[in-house]
C-alpha positions as CSV (number, residue, x, y, z in Angstrom):
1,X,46.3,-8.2,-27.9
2,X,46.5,-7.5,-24.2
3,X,47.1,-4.0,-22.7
4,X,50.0,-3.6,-20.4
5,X,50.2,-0.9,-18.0
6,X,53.7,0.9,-17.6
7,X,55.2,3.7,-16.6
8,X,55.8,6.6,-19.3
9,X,59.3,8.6,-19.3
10,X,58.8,11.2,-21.6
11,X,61.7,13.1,-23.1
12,X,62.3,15.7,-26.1
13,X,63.2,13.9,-29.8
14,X,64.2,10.7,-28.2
15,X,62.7,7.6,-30.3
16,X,63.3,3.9,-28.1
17,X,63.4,1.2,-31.0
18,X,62.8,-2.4,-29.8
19,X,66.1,-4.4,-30.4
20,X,68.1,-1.6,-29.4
21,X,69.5,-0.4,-26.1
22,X,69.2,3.0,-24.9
23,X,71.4,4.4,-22.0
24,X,69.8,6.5,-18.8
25,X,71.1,9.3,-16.9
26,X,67.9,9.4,-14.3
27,X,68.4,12.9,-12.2
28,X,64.9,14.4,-11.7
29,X,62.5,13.4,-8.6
30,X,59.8,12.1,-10.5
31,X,61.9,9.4,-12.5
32,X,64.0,8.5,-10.1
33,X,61.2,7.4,-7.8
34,X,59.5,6.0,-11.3
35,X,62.8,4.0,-11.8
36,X,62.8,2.4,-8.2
37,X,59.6,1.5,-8.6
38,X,60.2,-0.7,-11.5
39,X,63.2,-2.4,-9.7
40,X,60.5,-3.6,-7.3
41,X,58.2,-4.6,-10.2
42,X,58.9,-6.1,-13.7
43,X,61.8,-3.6,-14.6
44,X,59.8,-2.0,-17.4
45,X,59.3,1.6,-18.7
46,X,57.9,2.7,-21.6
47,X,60.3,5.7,-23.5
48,X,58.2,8.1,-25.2
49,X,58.6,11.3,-27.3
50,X,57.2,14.5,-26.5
51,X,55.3,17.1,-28.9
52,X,56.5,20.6,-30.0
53,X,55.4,23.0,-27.5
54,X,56.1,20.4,-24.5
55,X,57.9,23.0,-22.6
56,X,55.5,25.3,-21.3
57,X,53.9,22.2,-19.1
58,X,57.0,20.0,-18.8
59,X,56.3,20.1,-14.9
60,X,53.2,18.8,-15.8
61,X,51.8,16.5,-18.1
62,X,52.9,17.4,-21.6
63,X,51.2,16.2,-24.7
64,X,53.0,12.9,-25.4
65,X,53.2,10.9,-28.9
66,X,50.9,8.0,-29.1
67,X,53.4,4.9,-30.2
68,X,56.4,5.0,-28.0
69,X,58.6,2.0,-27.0
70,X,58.6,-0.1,-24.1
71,X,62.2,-1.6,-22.4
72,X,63.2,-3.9,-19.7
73,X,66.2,-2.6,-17.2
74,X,69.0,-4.6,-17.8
75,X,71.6,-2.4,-16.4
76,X,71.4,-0.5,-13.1
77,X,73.8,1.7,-11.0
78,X,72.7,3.9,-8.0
79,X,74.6,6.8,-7.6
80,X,75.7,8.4,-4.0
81,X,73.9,10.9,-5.1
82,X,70.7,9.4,-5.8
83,X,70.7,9.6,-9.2
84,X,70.5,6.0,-11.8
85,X,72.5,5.4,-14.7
86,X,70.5,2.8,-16.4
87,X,70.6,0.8,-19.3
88,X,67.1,-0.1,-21.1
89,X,66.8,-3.3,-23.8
90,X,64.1,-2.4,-26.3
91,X,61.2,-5.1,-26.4
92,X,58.0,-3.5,-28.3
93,X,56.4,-0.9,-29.6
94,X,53.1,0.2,-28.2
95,X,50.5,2.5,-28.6
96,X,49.1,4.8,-25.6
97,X,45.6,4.0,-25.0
98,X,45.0,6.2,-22.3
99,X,46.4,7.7,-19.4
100,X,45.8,6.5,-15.7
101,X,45.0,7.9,-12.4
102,X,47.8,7.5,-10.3
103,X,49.0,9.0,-7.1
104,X,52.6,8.6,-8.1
105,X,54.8,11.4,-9.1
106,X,55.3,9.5,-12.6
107,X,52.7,9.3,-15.4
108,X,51.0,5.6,-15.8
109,X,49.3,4.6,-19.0
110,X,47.0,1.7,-20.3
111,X,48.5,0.4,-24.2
112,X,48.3,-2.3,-26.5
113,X,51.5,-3.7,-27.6
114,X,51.7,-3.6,-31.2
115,X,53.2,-6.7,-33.3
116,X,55.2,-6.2,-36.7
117,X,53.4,-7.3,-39.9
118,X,55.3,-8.0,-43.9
119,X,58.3,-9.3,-42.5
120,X,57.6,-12.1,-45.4
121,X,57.1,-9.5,-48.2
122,X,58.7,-10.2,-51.2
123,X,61.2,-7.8,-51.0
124,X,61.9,-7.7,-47.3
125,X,65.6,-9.9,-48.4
126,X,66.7,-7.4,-50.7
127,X,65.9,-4.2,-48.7
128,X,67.7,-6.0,-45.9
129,X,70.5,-6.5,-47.4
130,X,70.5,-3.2,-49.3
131,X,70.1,-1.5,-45.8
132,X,73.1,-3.4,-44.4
133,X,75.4,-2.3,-46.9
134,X,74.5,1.5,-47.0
135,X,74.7,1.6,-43.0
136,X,78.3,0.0,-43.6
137,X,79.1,2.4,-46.0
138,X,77.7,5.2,-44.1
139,X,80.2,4.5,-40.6
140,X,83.4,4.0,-43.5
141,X,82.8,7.3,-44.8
142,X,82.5,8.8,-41.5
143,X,85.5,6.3,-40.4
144,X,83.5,4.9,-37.5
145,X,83.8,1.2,-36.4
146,X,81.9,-1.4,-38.1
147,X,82.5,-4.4,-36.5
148,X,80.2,-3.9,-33.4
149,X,76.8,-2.9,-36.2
150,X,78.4,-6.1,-38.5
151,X,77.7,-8.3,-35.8
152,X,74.5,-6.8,-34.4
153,X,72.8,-7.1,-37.9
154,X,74.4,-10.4,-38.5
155,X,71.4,-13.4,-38.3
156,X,68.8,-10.8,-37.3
157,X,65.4,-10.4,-38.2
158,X,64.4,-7.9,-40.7
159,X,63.0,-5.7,-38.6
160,X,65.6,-6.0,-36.2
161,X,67.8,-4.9,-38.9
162,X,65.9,-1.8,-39.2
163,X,65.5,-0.9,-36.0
164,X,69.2,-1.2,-35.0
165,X,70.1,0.3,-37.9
166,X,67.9,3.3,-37.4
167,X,68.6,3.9,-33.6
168,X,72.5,3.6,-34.6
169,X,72.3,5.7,-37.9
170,X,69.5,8.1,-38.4
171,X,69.5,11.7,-36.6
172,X,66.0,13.4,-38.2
173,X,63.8,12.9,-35.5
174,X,60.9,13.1,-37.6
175,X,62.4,9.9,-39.7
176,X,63.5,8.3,-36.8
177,X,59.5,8.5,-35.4
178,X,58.3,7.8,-38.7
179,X,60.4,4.3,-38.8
180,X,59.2,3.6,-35.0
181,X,55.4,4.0,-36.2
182,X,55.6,2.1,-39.2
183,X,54.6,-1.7,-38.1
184,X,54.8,-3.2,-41.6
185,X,58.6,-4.2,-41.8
186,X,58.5,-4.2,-46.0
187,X,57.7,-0.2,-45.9
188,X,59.6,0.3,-42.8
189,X,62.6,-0.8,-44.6
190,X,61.4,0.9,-47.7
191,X,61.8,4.0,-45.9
192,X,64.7,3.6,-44.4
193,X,66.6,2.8,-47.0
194,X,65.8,6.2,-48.7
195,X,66.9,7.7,-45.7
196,X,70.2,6.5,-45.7
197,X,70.9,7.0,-49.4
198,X,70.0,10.5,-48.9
199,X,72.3,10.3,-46.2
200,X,75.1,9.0,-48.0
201,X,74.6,11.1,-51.2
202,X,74.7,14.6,-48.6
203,X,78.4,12.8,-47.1
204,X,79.9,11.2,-50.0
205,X,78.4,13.1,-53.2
206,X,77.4,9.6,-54.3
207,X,74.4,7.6,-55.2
């Protein structure tokens, strides 16, 4: 598959599923000249979550995680102040390759977009549907709205369904990386459905 070379925003136990959108507040130098930038080009970032220890060289160049996820600006406001408020649509996962020279104040990397695999699995319907129905069940117990995830999920893709579903529902950031690195949609869903019936069991008392 072809590399693409984006721009990297790295921040602390954020996960960027594809499928999903992911609102901005852009207020340092660095990202808001990053975030021009990619008005001028093809309106695409790459969101990516940084290691433990991260703060130490956070001016810097901080150890990144390799499979991060790659958006398209869909939204954009420019403040007086020159800050953005942004809004990102998720598109793919990729996996950092390397990082390149650049004389910008933003990191640049080279990465290969990775593609989902078992979305035909034999058991991909029922984990989708069994997914669907915990998440429900999940934002009743909690009385949050339904309606919005009901029709975001409805006619989607497996791994759509996942991903939405994860963004929306899972808080563990070691889960929610977990579910972003797994490319094969029958153990993605696999996982996450655990995950949510722990999650449901520690709210409700219920299996």
């Amino acid at each position: 598959m072809a590399k693409v070379y984006v721009p990297i925003f790295p921040l602390p136990d954020l996960t960027f599923f594809p499928h999903t959108l992911l609102p901005l507040h852009v207020f340092e130098a660095r990202y808001r000249a990053m975030v021009t930038d990619c008005l001028a080009r093809d309106l695409r970032m790459a969101v990516v979550a940084l290691k433990p220890g991260y703060e130490s060289a956070y001016d810097g160049k901080p150890a990144v995680h390799q499979i991060a996820g790659v958006g398209r600006i869909v939204q954009c406001e420019r403040l007086a102040s020159g800050r953005f408020n942004i809004l990102l649509e998720g598109e793919t996962r990729i996996r950092i390759d390397r990082e390149l020279p650049a004389d910008t104040l933003y990191r640049m990397v080279a990465a290969t977009p990775l593609g989902e695999i078992g979305a035909e699995g034999d058991l991909v319907g029922t984990l989708t549907a069994r997914v669907t129905g915990r998440c429900l069940g999940i934002l009743r117990a909690v009385r949050g709205p339904t309606a919005a995830m009901e029709e975001s999920l409805a006619g989607a893709p497996p791994g759509a369904v996942c991903d939405r579903i994860a963004s929306a529902v899972i808080a563990d950031a070691d889960v929610r990386r977990a579910l972003l690195e797994e490319l094969d949609v029958e153990r993605r869903l696999s996982r996450l459905a655990e995950a949510l019936d722990d999650l449901y069991t520690q709210l409700t008392g219920d299996r």
